[in-house]
C-alpha positions in Angstrom: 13.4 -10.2 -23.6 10.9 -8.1 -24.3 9.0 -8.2 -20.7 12.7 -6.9 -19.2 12.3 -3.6 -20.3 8.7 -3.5 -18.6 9.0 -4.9 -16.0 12.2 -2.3 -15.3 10.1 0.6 -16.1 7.1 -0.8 -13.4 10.2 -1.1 -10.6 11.5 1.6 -11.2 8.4 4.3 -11.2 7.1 2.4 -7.9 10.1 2.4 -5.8 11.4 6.0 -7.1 7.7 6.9 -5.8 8.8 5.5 -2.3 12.0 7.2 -2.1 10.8 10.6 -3.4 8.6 10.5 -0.1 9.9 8.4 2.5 12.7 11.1 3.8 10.5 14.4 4.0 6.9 12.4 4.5 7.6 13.1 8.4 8.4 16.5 8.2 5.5 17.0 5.6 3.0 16.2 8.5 4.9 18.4 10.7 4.5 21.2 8.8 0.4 20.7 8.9 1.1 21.3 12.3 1.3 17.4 13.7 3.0 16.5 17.0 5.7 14.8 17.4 3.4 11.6 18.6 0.4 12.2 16.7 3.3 11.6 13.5 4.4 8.3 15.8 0.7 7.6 15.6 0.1 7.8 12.3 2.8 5.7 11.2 2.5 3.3 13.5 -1.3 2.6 12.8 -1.0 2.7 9.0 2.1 -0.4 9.7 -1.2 -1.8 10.4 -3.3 -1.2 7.8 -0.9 -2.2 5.2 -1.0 -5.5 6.9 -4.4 -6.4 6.5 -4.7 -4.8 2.9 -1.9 -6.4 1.3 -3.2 -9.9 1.7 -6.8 -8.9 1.1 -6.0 -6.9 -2.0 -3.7 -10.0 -3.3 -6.2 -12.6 -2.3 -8.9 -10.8 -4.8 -5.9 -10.4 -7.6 -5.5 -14.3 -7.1 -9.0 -15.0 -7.0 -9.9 -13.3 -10.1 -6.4 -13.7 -11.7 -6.2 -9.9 -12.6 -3.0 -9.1 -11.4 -2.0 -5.8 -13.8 -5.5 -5.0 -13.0 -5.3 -4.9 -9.5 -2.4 -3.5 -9.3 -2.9 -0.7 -12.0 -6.1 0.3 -9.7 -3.9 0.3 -6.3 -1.2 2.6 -7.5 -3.7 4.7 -9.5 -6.2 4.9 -5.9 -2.9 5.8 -4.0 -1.8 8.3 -6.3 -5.1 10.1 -5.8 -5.5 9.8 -2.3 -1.9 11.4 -1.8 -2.7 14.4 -3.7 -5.9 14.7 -0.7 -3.0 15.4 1.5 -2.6 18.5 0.3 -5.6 20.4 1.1 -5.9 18.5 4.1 -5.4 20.1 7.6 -6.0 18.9 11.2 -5.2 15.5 12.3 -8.2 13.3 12.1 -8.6 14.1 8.8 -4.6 13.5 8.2 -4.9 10.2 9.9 -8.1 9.5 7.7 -5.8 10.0 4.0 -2.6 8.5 5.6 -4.5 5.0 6.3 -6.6 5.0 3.1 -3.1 5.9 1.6 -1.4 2.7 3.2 -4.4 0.5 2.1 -3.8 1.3 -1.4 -0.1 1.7 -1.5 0.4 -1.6 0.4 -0.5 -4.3 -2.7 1.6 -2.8 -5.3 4.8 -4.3 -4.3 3.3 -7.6 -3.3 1.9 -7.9 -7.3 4.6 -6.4 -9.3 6.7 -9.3 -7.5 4.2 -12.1 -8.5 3.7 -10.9 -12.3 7.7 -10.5 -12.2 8.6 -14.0 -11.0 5.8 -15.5 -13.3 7.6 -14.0 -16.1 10.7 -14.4 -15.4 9.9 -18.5 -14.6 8.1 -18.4 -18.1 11.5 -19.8 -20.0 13.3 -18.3 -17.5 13.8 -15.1 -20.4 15.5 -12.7 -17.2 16.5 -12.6 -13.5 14.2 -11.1 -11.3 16.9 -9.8 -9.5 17.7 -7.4 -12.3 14.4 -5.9 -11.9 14.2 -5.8 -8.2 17.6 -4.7 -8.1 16.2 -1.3 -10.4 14.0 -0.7 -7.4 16.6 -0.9 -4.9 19.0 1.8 -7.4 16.2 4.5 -8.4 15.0 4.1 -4.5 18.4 5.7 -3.9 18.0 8.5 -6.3 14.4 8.7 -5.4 15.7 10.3 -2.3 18.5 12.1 -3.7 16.0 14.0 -6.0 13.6 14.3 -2.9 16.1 16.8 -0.9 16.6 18.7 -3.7 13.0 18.9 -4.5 12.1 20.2 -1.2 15.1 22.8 -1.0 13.9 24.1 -4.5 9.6 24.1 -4.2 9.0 22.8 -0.5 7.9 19.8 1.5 4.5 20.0 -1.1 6.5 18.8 -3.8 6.9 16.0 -2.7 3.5 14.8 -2.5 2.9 15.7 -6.5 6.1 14.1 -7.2 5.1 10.6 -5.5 1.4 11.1 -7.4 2.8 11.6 -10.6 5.3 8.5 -10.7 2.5 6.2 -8.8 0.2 7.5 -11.9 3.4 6.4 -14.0 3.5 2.8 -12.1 0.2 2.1 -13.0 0.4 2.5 -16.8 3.2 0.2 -16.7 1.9 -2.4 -14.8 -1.0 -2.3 -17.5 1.8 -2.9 -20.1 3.5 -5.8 -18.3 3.3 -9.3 -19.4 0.6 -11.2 -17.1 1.1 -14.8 -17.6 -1.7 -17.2 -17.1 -1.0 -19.9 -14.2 0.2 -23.4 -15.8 -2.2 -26.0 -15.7 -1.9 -28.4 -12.6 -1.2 -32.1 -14.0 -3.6 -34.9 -12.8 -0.4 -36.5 -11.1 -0.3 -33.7 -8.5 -2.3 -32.4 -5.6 -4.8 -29.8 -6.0 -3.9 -26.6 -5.0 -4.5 -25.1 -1.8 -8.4 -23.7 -2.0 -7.9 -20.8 0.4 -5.0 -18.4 1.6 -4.4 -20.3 4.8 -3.9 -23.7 3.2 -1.0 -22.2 2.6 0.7 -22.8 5.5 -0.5 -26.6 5.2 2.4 -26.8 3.1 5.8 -27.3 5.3 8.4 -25.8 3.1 6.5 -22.8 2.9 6.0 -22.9 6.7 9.9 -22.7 7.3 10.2 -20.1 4.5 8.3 -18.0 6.3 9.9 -18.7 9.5 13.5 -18.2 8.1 12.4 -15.0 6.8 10.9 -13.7 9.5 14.0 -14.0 12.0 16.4 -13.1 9.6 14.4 -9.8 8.1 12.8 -9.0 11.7 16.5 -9.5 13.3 17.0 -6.3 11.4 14.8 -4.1 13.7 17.5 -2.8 16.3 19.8 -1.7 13.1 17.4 0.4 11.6 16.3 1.8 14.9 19.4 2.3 16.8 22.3 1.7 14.5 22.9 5.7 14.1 21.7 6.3 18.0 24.6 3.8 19.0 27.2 5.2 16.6 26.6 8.8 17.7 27.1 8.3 21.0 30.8 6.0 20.3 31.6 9.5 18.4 30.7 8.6 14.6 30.3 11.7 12.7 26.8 12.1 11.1 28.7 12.2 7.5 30.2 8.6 8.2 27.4 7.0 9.8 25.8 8.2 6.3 28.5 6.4 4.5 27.7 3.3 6.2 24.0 3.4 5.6 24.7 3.5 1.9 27.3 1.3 1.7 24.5 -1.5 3.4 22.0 -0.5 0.7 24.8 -0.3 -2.8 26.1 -3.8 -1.3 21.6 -5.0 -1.5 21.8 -3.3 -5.3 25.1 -5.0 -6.2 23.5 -8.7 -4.6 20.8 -8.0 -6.6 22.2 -7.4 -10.2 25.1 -9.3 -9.8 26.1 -11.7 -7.4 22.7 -13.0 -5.9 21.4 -14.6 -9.1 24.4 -16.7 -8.8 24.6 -17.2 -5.4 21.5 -18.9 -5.9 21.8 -21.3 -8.9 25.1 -21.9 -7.1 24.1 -23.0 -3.6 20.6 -23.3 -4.0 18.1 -21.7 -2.2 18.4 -23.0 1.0 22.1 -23.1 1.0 21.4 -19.0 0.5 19.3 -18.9 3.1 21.6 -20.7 5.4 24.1 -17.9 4.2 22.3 -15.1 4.7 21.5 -16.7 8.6 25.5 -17.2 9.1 26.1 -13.6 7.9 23.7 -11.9 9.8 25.0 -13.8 12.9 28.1 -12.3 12.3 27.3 -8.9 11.4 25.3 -8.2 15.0 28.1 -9.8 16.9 30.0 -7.3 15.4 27.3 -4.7 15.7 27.0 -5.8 19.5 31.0 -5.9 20.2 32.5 -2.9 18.4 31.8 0.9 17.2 35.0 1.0 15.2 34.4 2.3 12.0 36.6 -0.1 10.3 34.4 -3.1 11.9 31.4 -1.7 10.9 32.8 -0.8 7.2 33.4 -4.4 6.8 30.2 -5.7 8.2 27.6 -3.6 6.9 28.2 -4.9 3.2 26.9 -8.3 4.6 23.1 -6.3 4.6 23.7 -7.9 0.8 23.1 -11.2 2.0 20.6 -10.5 5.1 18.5 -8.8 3.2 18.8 -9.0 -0.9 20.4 -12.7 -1.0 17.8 -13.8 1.2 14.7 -12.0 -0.7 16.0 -14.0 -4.1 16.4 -16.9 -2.7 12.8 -16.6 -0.7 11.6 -15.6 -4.1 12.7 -18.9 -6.0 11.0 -21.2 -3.2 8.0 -19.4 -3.4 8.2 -20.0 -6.9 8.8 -23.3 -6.6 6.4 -24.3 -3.6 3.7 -22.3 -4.1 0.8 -23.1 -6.8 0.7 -20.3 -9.5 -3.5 -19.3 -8.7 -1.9 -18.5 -5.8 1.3 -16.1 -6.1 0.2 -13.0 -4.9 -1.6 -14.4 -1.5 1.9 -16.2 -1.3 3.8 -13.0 -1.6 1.4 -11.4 0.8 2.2 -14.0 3.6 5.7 -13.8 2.7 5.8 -10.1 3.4 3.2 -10.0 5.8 5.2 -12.2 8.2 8.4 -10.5 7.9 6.8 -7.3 8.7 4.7 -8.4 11.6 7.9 -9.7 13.2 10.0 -6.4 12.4 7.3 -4.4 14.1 7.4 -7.1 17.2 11.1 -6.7 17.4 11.2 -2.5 17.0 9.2 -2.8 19.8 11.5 -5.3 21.6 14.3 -3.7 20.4 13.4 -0.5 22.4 13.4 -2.1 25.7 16.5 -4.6 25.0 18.8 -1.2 23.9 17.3 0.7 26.9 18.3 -2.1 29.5 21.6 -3.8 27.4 22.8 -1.1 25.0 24.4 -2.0 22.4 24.5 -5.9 23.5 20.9 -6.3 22.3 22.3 -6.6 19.5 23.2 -10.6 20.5 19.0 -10.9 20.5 19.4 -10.4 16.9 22.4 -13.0 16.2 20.7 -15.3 17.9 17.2 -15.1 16.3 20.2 -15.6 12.4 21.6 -18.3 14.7 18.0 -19.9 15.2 17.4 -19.8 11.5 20.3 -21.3 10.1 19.1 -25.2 11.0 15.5 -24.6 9.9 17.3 -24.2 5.7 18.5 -27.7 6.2 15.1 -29.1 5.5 14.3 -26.7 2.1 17.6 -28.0 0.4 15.9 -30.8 -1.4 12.6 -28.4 -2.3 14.6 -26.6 -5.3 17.5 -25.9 -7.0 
């Protein structure tokens, strides 16, 4: 039990690092005098470079097997190149930082998950959703201590604050247990040689695919959820509430019910869960403004997002050759975030033209998913 505490401490420094700057990191540029599109820029274009450094960045950790190592140095790199925001000024030089920011900020998650799982599968000694779950908790009060931060030292703060617990991240991940891949019995294949062989492999195929139609179906909601319940006359205070009660519902999944869920059902029965529920919940989304409806449907974010990261998290584990985690976890994430970028995009021109009955996109992109799990039931248990 020993690599629990770790790995708790590593979760929990890198995601309270997130969510001391995700709220004010907008408004930070803004006050170095950024417009309102050169921000839309900025974002926008480091979404990009976080996709091509994450599976570059893991595809060296793999190659070499230095996973601590790698990661140690990304959060370390990114904590440094944060602090450069502060002198900086003008927006080249702004847009310069923010993508050498992403490039090193966008591995971390991606290896903390690989060492995790590889310990955890190592005699099974904890749940990984116990440490994941941390993440999802201090993320939370990561952004509770981030308004109060900024009301007592300014928007500055925030950038020493994300520093100082990315410089904490990377001393743990030095500490964390870094178990050596298993070696591969004469009885079964080789592993894959290179990243893409990868997606040689057909579970791992319709993992990704499941994934990335569930988790991108999410797009509209976090774009237009609170534009669509303003204008049906939801206060600002209760379309708060509901946000939080989506995100306590992931952290409750996580600790509690998810780990069950999946020894339960298995995970493609999860899967197939999370599919039916987030059918249901944009139906709902795409019918109704009533906050009673939407009180009862945004709990299901547990499952569409936190049921169906555990259970994506035991195929991988079970598919996927161990010299090859982190590229694994890469095109894992990499493919749910190319398609949630896609569908923001869609999203944008389906709530313009439809309203609120884009929404019905979405449930049909679960609805599409749902069949695919059939195949994955027999992969592991």
């Amino acid at each position: 039990m020993s690599a629990l505490p770790r790995f708790v401490g590593l979760f929990a420094l890198m995601y309270a690092a997130f969510g001391v700057s995700s709220p004010f990191l907008p408004a930070f540029f803004a006050s170095r005098g950024l417009a309102p599109e050169q921000i839309g820029l900025l974002f926008a274009t480091g979404t990009a470079v976080r996709l091509a450094s994450g599976p570059l960045c893991s595809r060296l950790a793999d190659r070499t097997q230095a996973l601590r190592v790698v990661l140690a140095a990304c959060a370390a790199l990114a904590a440094a190149i944060a602090l450069s925001l502060l002198p900086g000024t003008g927006f080249p030089a702004l847009l310069t930082i923010s993508w050498l920011h992403a490039a090193a900020l966008a591995p971390i998650t991606i290896l903390a998950d690989a060492l995790a799982l590889r310990a955890a599968g190592a005699g099974r000694t904890f749940e990984y959703g116990w440490v994941r779950g941390t993440g999802s908790a201090v993320f939370i009060v990561g952004t509770l201590v981030s308004g109060q931060a900024v009301g007592a030292w300014g928007l500055p703060s925030i950038i020493v604050l994300h520093a100082a617990l990315l410089l904490g991240a990377a001393g743990a991940a030095l500490r964390v247990p870094e178990h050596q891949p298993s070696v591969v019995h004469v009885a079964q294949p080789a592993p894959p040689a290179r990243a893409m062989d990868l997606l040689r492999i057909p579970p791992f195929r319709r993992l990704m695919l499941v994934s990335a139609l569930v988790l991108g179906s999410h797009a509209m909601h976090d774009a237009f959820a609170v534009i669509r319940w303003s204008a049906a006359g939801v206060t600002p205070a209760m379309a708060s509430a509901l946000w939080s009660e989506s995100v306590a519902a992931e952290v409750v999944i996580f600790f509690v019910i998810g780990p069950r869920l999946v020894e339960r059902l298995g995970p493609a029965g999860v899967l197939a869960l999370a599919a039916g529920a987030g059918t249901l919940r944009w139906v709902v989304m795409a019918s109704t403004a009533e906050v009673v409806a939407l009180a009862l449907v945004q709990p299901l974010h547990g499952l569409t997002f936190a049921a169906l990261h555990l259970a994506c998290m035991r195929l991988i584990a079970a598919i996927v050759p161990s010299q090859l985690a982190a590229t694994a976890q890469a095109m894992y994430a990499l493919g749910a975030t190319a398609t949630t970028a896609l569908l923001t995009l869609a999203s944008g021109r389906l709530y313009g033209s439809f309203g609120a009955r884009g929404f019905l996109v979405m449930a049909l992109l679960c609805a599409a998913a749902a069949p695919l799990t059939w195949r994955l039931r027999s992969v592991a248990r």
